[in-house]
C-alpha positions, -999 to 999 in steps of 0.1 A, spaced: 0 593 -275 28 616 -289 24 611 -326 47 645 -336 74 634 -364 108 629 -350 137 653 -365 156 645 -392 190 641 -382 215 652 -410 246 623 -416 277 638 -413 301 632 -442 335 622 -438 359 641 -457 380 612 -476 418 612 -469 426 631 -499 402 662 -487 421 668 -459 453 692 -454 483 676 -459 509 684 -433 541 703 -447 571 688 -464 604 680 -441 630 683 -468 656 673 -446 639 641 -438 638 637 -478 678 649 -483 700 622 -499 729 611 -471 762 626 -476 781 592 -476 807 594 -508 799 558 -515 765 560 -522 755 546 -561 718 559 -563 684 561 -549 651 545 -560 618 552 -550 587 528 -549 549 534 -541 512 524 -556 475 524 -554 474 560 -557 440 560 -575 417 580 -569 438 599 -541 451 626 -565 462 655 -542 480 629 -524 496 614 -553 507 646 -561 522 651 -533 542 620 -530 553 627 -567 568 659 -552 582 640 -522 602 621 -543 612 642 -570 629 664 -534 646 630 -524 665 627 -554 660 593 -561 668 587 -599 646 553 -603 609 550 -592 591 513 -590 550 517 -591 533 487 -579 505 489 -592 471 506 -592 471 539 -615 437 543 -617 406 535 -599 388 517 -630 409 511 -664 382 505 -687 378 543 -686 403 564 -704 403 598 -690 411 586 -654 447 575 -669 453 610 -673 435 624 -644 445 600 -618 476 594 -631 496 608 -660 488 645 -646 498 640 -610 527 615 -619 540 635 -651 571 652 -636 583 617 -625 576 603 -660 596 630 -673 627 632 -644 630 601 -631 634 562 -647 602 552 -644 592 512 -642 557 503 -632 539 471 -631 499 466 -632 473 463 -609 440 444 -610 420 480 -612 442 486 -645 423 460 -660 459 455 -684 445 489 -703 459 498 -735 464 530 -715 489 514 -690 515 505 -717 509 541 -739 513 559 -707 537 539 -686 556 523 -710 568 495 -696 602 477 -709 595 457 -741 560 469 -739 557 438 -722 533 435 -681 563 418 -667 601 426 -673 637 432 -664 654 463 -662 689 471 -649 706 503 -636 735 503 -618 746 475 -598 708 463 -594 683 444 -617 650 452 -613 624 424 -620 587 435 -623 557 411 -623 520 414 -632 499 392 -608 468 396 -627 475 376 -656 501 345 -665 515 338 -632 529 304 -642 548 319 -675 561 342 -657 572 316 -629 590 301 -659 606 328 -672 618 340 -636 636 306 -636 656 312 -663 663 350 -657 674 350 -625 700 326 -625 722 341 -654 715 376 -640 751 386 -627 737 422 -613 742 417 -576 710 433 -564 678 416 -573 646 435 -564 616 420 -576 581 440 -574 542 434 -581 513 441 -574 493 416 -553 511 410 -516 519 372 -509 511 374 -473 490 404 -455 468 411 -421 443 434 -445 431 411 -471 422 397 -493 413 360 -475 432 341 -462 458 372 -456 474 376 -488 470 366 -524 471 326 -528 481 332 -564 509 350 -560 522 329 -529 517 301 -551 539 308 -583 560 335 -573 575 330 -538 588 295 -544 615 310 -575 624 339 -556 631 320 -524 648 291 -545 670 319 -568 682 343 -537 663 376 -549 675 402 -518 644 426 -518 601 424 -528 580 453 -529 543 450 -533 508 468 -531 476 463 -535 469 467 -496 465 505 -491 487 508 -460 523 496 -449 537 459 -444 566 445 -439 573 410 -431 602 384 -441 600 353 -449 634 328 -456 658 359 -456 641 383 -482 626 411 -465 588 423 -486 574 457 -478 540 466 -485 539 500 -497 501 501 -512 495 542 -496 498 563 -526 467 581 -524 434 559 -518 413 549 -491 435 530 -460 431 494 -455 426 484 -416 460 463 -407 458 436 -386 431 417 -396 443 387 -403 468 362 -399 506 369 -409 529 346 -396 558 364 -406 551 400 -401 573 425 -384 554 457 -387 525 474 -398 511 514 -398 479 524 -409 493 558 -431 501 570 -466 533 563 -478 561 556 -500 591 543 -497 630 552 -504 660 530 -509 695 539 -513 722 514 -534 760 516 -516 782 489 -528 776 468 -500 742 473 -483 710 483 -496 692 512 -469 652 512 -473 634 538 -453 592 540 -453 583 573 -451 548 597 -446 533 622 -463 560 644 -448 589 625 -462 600 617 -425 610 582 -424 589 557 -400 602 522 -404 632 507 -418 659 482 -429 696 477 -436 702 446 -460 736 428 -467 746 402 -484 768 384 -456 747 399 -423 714 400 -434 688 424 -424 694 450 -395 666 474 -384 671 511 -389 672 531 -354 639 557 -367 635 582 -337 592 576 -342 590 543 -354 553 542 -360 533 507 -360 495 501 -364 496 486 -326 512 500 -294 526 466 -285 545 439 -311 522 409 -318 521 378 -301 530 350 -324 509 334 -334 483 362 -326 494 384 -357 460 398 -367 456 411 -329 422 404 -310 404 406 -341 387 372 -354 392 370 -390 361 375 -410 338 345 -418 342 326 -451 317 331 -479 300 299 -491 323 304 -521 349 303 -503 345 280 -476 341 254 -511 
């Protein structure tokens, strides 16, 4: 009987996402167009967390694109509650856009609605949920972690008497996604916010809270996921989105460029090389950008129906199944 001890094997660690080289800048990629009718950039990105070197170097990104407003979605800091991670995570990494740019950011549910959030980002009106204008656009942000059916309320009477002719609306907690949370999206926010910005025409949504990129549409409006600002990826395709057009497993951020009649949003890596993309106009709709490496989480689109690929969705908790 061979009783000598077996060896120890040694469990290799993973570098996390943020340990790793980043590849080198493209500023071409990032170079506003030379069109002469061009009104402005914005930015938007979130869940940057605990991600800093990436953060950092989407801030930079950014700052090289030129665009003059920035939209966070949420998700400054991995835990709230705990001060010093505002300005480690957060106002350190993100201080030259707090500084350069118009900065409007909305909460997300690891921000635990700190006092820090509204010393730091300063939202409009020191208020979680707002309207700001610039330009030709009004931006409306929303906090889905707290008063959705106020805010429902108050949407319904903003949004009508708003004579800006871009409305963009942004939170935190996607409607719809093939990541999570069950049953592929946030019920809450489907529930009080899609109906009044379906029923009142808003042209664009941007959200986070899923650390990769989505973009689906539903009844015209385009929404795009862009939750890769530093943290751990989410795994796409794991559940059921009836409406979604693509997906890619990467960090990101996204850029989108005001002309008087279209709006251009481009999805773009660490590199600031665009990978997805839309055209939006009022009387045509939504066109797809020709991107020379249109990346997607999948080699093939989905098969409706089949959105969350060969994956079975996870099985319900007892919680949940009540």
């Amino acid at each position: 009987m061979n009783n000598r001890p077996r060896p120890v094997r040694k469990k290799l660690q993973r570098k996390k996402a943020w340990e790793r080289p980043l590849p080198p800048i493209e500023t071409e990629a990032l170079a506003l167009p030379e069109d002469s009718d061009i009104l402005f950039r914005f930015a938007v990105y979130g869940d940057n967390q605990r991600g800093v070197p990436i953060h950092r170097r989407v801030v930079e990104d950014i700052l090289l694109s030129g665009a003059e407003v920035v939209l966070h979605v949420g998700d400054y800091v991995q835990d709230g509650l705990k001060s010093e991670q505002w300005d480690l995570q957060f106002g350190e990494p993100a201080g030259p856009l707090l500084e350069n740019t118009v900065f409007l950011g909305v909460p997300g549910n690891h921000d635990k609605n700190s006092h820090r959030y509204y010393e730091i980002v300063a939202p409009p009106g020191g208020n979680s949920w707002f309207k700001a204008v610039y330009g030709p656009a009004a931006f409306f942000g929303l906090d889905s972690t707290r008063e959705l059916a106020r805010q429902a309320d108050w949407l319904r009477k903003e949004l009508p008497i708003s004579e800006e002719k871009w409305k963009i609306a942004f939170f935190h907690e996607a409607p719809y996604s093939t990541s999570w949370p069950w049953p592929g999206g946030s019920l809450k926010t489907r529930q009080h916010f899609l109906p009044v910005l379906e029923e009142f025409g808003v042209d664009l949504v941007f959200a986070g809270h899923i650390h990769n990129y989505e973009r689906f549409h539903k009844e015209g409006i385009p929404y795009i996921i862009t939750g890769g600002g530093g943290d751990t990826l989410s795994k796409p395709n794991q559940l059921p989105n009836p409406h979604m057009i693509q997906s890619a497993r990467l960090h990101n951020f996204c850029t989108a460029d005001i002309y008087p009649d279209r709006i251009e949003v481009l999805a773009r890596d660490l590199r600031g090389v665009p990978f997805d993309g839309i055209t939006l106009e009022k009387e045509n709709g939504i066109h797809e950008v020709e991107i020379e490496d249109r990346r997607s989480y999948t080699d093939s689109p989905p098969i409706p129906g089949k959105e969350n690929s060969s994956r079975q969705p996870p099985r319900k908790t007892a919680r949940q199944r009540t």
